[in-house]
N, C-alpha and C positions, 0 to 999 in steps of 0.2 A: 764657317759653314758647319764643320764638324758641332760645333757647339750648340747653334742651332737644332741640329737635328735631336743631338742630345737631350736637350730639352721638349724638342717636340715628341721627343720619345717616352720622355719622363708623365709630361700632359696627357697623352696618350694612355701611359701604361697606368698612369691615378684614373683617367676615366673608365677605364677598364676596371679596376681593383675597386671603385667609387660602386660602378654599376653590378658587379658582382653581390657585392655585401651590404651595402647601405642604400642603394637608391631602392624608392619603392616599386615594389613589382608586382604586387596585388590588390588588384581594384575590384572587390566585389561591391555592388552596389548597397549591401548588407552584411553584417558579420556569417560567414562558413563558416559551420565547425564539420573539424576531420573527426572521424569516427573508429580509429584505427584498434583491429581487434586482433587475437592470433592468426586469426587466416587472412589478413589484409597483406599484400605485398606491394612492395616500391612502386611496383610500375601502376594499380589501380591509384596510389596516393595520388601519382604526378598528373594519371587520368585527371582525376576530381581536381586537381587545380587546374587545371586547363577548362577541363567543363564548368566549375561552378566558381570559381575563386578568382575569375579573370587573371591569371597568369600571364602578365604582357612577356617576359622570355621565361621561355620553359627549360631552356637549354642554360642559361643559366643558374638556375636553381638546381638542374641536375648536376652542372659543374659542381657547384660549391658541395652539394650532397656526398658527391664523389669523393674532395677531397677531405670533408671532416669524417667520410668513412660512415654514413651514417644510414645507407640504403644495408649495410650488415648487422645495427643497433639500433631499428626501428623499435620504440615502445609504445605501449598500449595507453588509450587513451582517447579522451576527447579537447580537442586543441580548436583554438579558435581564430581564423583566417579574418582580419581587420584591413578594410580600405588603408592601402599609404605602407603597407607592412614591408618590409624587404627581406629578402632571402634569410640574412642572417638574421631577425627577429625573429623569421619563424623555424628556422632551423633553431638556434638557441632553445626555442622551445620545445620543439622534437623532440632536440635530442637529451636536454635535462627530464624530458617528461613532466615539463610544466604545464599541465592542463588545466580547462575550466571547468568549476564545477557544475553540475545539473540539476536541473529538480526534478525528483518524484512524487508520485499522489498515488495513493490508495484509497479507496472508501468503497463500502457498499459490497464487499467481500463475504462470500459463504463459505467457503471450501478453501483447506491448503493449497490445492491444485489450483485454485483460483488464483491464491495471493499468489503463486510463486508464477503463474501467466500472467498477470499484471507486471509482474515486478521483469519479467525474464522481457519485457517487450521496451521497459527505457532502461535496461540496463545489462553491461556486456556479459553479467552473469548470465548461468542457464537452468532454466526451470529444475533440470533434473537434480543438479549439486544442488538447489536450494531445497527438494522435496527429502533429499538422500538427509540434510541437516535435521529440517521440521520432524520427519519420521524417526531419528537415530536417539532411543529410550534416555542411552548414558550423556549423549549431548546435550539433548533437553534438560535435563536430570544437574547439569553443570550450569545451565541459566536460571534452577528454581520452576525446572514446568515441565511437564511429561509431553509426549506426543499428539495427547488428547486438549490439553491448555494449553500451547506452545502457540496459539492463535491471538493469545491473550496477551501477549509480550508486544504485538503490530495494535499502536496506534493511530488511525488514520488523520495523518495529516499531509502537508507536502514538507516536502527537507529538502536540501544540497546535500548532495553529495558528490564523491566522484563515479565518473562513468561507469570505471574500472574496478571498484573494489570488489573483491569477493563471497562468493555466498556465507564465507564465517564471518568476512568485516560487515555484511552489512547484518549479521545477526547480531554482533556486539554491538554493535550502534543501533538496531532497535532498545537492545536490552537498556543501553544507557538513557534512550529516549521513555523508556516505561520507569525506570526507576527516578528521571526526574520528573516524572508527570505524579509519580505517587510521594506526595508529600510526607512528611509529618501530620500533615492537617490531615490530608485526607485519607489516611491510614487510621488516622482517631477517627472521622468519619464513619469509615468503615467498623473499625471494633464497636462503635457504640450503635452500628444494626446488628452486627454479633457476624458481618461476616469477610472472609479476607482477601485481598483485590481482587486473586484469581475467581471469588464466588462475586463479588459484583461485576467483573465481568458476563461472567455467566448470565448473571439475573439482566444483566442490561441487554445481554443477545436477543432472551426472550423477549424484554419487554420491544425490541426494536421490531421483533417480526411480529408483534401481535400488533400491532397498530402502525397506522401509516402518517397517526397524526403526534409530529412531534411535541405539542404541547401535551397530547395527553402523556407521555413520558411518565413523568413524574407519579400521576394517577396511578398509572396499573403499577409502577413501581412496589409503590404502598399497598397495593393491593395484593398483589404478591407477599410481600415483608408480613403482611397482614396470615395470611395461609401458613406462612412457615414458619412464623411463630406459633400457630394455633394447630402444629404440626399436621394441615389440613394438605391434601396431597393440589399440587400446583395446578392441575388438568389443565394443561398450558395447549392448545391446538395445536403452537406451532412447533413443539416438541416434538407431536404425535408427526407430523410431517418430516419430520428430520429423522425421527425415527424411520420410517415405510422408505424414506429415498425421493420423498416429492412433494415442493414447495407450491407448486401450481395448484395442489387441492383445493377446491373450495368449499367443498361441504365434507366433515368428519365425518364417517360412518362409524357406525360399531366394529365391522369388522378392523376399522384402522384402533379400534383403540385397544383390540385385543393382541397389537403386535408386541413381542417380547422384547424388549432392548431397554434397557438402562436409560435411555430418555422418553421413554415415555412416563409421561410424570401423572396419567389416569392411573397406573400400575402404581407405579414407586413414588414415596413421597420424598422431598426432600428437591433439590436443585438437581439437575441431569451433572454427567461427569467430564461433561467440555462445553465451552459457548456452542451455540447455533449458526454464528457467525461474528465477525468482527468488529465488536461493537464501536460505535463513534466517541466522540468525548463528551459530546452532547447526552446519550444515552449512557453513559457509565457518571457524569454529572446529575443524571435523572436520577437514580439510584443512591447515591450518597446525600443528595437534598430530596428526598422523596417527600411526597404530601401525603401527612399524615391526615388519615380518617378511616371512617371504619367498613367499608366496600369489602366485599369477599367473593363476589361477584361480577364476570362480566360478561355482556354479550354483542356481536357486531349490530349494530345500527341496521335496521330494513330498507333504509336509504341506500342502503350500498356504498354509505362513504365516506366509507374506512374509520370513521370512527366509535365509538363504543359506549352503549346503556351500562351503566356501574349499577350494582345494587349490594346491600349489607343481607337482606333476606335468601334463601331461596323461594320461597313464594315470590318476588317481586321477581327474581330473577330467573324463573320460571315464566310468568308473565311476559317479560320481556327476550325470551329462547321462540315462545309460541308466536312472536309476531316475526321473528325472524325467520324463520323456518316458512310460516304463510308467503313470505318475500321469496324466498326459493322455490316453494312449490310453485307461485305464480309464474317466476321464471325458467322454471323448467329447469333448474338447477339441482342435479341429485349427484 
């Protein structure tokens, strides 16, 4: 009898030790991931496995937590909650901080303040340490870019990364993602327009806000490359907007072209001294294959849309100013 019970003690005491660590205890009907940041504590983790993670014992997984001590060694991270997973899988990965990676996407960026709201919303960094890095002269100054072309380092595209890394890690792994995107090739590219990634960047910001049609890219490219070679000043519109503080303009006044700043490029000849905004690879590809031709000229279309009459003259390109402008006054556009 004694031996009996022994054993049914032993059956007992493996079902127990079975269902603690190895049986599965989470059944979400799709992969949860835990989100866990500096101010997440134990007791919201256990919430969200109960609410989202299907938690069939919850008391178990606090047992086991309890004894590997791990409600005092929570780390940060995003951890990923798998139908069929048991306590000790995902604790395991708790508590080594073996997380899954993420993706992020950028595109379509004006403003530092932008990129680092973009970026502070998939990721546990926060906007402010990342503006405190883009603004700091000598940090910049240590990746090859000042405060004012430090926008030129973020290439838009999506990457993994982890949740958790920091506003310095993820600025070393932009810088790594820009220096492999600039080749050898496309470094000759560049020297043979005469000018050096940080200036195609540049040239690509403009030519990205001067037109909305991405083929013509390449066009005002050349067009531009055209001006500063012929040391002709850019009269870029959308400089002049960047300058005053306001992308919404539709029609340049004179008064905007008499504003004083370094990007206005009716004033100063020569490329402005930061991008306009965060050019894509698309538009920084425009610029190192630019089409050659002889346009020095351009103006928006009377169609309103968005694309652009090129001309080589100013008489022609006067010609085609007057039909645009007739297009606004009909529209009541001043």
């Amino acid at each position: 009898m004694l031996l009996i019970t022994m054993i049914v003690g032993l059956i007992m005491g493996g079902v127990t030790v079975y269902r603690l660590l190895w049986a599965p205890n989470f059944h979400p009907r799709q992969t949860v991931y835990l989100y866990i940041d500096q101010t997440k504590d134990y007791a919201s983790l256990c919430q969200q496995l109960s609410d989202s993670a299907a938690c069939g014992h919850l008391g178990d997984f606090k047992w086991l937590s309890s004894w590997l001590k791990y409600p005092e060694h929570m780390r940060t991270g995003r951890y990923a909650v798998e139908s069929g997973m048991s306590n000790w899988d995902l604790l395991a990965n708790l508590r080594r901080g073996q997380q899954v990676a993420t993706r992020i996407t950028f595109n379509n960026i004006r403003l530092k303040s932008d990129l680092a709201e973009r970026l502070d919303e998939q990721l546990m960094l926060s906007k402010e340490d990342l503006l405190i890095l883009l603004n700091d002269s000598s940090y910049c100054d240590s990746l090859g870019f000042t405060p004012t072309t430090i926008p030129c380092m973020f290439l838009p595209n999506t990457y993994e990364c982890y949740w958790n890394l920091s506003a310095e890690q993820l600025m070393r792994r932009m810088k790594r993602e820009y220096d492999a995107f600039w080749t050898a090739e496309r470094k000759r590219l560049a020297a043979e327009i005469g000018l050096t990634p940080i200036e195609v960047s540049i040239l690509a910001s403009i030519v990205e806000e001067e037109t909305a049609a991405a083929d013509e890219y390449p066009v005002v490219a050349g067009l531009y490359l055209n001006r500063l070679r012929k040391g002709i000043p850019l009269q870029a519109d959308p400089t002049v907007k960047f300058a005053v503080g306001d992308f919404s303009l539709r029609r340049i006044l004179f008064t905007h072209l008499e504003v004083d700043s370094p990007y206005n490029t009716y004033k100063h000849t020569g490329l402005p001294p930061g991008p306009l905004r965060i050019p894509s690879l698309r538009g920084l590809n425009s610029v190192l294959h630019y089409t050659h031709h002889a346009y020095l000229y351009m103006c928006a279309k009377e169609d309103f849309s968005g694309r652009h009459n090129f001309a080589v003259t100013l008489a022609e390109h006067n010609r085609n100013a007057d039909r645009y402008r007739a297009a606004l006054n009909q529209r009541r556009i001043f």
